[in-house]
C-alpha angles and dihedrals in degrees: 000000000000086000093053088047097051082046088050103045093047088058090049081048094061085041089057103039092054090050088068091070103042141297093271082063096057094039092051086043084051092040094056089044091074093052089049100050078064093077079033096068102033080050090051097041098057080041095060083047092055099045092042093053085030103061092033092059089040081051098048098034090249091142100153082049097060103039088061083053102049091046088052097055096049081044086056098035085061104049089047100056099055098077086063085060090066098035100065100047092051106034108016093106094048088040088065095036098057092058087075101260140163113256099244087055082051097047089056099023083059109044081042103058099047088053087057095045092056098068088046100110088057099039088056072046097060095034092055096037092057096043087049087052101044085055098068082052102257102122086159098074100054080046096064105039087039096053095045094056098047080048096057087046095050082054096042095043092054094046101041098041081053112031104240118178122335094340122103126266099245097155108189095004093049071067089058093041107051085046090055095046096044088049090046093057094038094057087048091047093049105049087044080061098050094035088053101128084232096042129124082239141054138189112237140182104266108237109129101094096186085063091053100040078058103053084047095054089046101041095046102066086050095038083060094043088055090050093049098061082044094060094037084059090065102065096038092049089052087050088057104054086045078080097042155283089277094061104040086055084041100050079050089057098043086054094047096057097048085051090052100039099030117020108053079069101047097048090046085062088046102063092040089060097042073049097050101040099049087039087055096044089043083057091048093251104128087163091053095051093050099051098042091052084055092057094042086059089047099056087041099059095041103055096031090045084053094053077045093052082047096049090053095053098041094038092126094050103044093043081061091068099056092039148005086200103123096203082050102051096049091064098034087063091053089046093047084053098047092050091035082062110038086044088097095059084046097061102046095045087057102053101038082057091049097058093052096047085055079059088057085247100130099147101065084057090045089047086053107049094044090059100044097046091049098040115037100008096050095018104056089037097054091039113045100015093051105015104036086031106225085135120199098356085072090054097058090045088058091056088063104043096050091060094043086053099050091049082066094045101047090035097061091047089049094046095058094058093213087127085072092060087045096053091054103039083062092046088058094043093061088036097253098139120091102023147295114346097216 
């Protein structure tokens, strides 16, 4: 959790920063984001891959098992990343442009995403290093390294966005760049970790296919589901600069605030029940999984339901900290109320996946997600918030709306057990019950 707050706070801190040259600056820092979450997901999803397979084969003393996995997966991770490369220094500009921005949000949007991309193939580095370390149940390490880095970029994005000491003046890019320079150390940092001749883990040479056919089968749902947020993004974002600039940049900073007040929380939850519940099954204690997965969404929903509650009520104050701008902060606030609310859903959406992707179980959470962002984020949004011409108060009803749906779609899967099944039918598969292998 301290991790996901450092990470957090370095991203509000972009956010912030940014605010203090204009609301085009915040809205092309929240554009490219869009664009960047794309290296993000595809990062997260073979992560999930490596710490369910991680902490199943820690579980069950598969060692030789997992450490195929994990060196698949950073194998992956880095073969991946290097199409963004190219794709921000040849279409970051148009990638911007075509979301229907100003051009002084493309002129920084632009510069600003191809600095980020470049950095993707470390950053799927540093995502998949951490996850294959927190399965064998050492979440300390990827803190560290993690929190030093974020804490290097906080640091870096402050001096070089405003030029302190004898560092350059790089406003919105010294952002990007810091970014690009914290992921980089922290990839190197991470497999230097996992490659340690005394370490839990080793880097192997990736030979065993049915491994990797596994960590396919299990990344690719949530590597949809990743990409699925990223293209619904497109078309909301565009709604909302139908109504303007203001609350485009406004709708960036609400979601900023629930992420920084909310979500570190609710994804620490999260990876301790993916942990918990392939650690379980690894052990052969399928109860044990389910009902700890259960009390992992409990606690979750309690503490993070009470910083939404907070967010809601100190909504005016917190918004003054991202802008001055009074348009802006007019819409932030509603944003900061609709995502204060619907954080308890959040929450429990998150870890109950969780739980059931550390069961290898990753399609039930995509599925999820894809419904409720269609039908009720983009569909109550267009319909009621263009045609029927409520405007943004249909958009924050359809932030709500989306989360409270996806709790019906992932607990019922949950419910039924059959992702524990699941789980150990693909142990035994790859050979993981019963021991090591070798």
């Amino acid at each position: 959790m301290a991790e996901q707050t450092l990470r957090t706070l370095m991203r509000t801190t972009d956010i912030v920063v940014a605010g203090f040259f204009s609301p085009a600056a915040v809205a092309a820092v929240g554009l490219a984001d869009v664009y960047a979450r794309l290296p993000l997901w595809l990062g997260l999803g073979v992560g999930d891959g490596a710490i369910a397979l991680s902490s199943q084969d820690t579980g069950s003393g598969a060692d030789a098992n997992r450490d195929q996995a994990v060196t698949w997966a950073i194998t992956i991770g880095i073969v991946v990343g290097l199409p963004f490369v190219l794709f921000g220094l040849l279409f970051s500009y148009t990638a911007i442009e075509v979301l229907g921005a100003e051009s002084e949000v493309v002129r920084i949007g632009g510069l600003y995403l191809a600095v980020v991309l470049i950095s993707a193939p470390a950053y799927h580095l540093t995502l998949i290093g951490a996850r294959s370390i927190q399965g064998t149940g050492d979440t300390r390490t990827p803190m560290y390294v993690n929190g030093a880095a974020n804490v290097l970029n906080i640091v870096g994005t402050v001096s070089l966005a405003f030029g302190l000491g004898p560092l350059p003046e790089l406003s919105v890019i010294g952002i990007a760049v810091a970014t690009a320079v914290s992921d980089t150390l922290a990839a190197l940092a991470l497999v230097a970790v996992i490659a340690r001749p005394k370490g839990e883990l080793s880097l192997v040479r990736p030979a065993d296919l049915t491994i990797a056919k596994q960590l396919i089968v299990i990344s690719a749902p949530r590597v949809a589901e990743g990409l699925t947020e990223v293209v619904a993004e497109f078309p909301f974002n565009a709604i909302l600069l139908a109504f303007g600039t203001e609350v485009n940049a406004a709708y960036h900073i609400g979601r900023r605030m629930e992420q920084q007040i909310a979500s570190p929380l609710a994804r620490g939850y999260a990876t301790a029940a993916n942990i918990i519940a392939g650690q379980s099954l690894g052990r052969g204690e399928p109860r044990k999984a389910y009902f700890d997965g259960w009390a992992a969404a409990g606690l979750a929903t309690l503490t993070v339901g009470g910083l939404g509650l907070a967010l809601v009520a100190g909504a005016e104050w917190f918004v003054l900290v991202f802008t001055r701008d009074p348009a802006t902060i007019e819409y932030a606030v509603g944003f900061a109320r609709a995502y204060g609310i619907a954080a308890v859903f959040i929450a429990l959406y998150v870890v109950i996946a969780g739980s059931l992707r550390g069961g290898s179980e990753t399609v039930s959470p995509f599925l999820a997600k894809l419904s409720g962002m269609v039908v009720f984020m983009l569909g109550i949004s267009y319909v009621f918030g263009i045609r029927l011409e409520y405007g943004v108060v249909a958009a924050y009803v359809a932030l709500v709306a989306d989360y409270a749906w996806r709790n019906l779609v992932v607990g019922a899967v949950y419910y039924r057990r059959n992702w524990l099944d699941r789980g150990t039918r693909m142990m035994s598969d790859r050979g993981s019950i019963g021991g090591d292998e070798d």
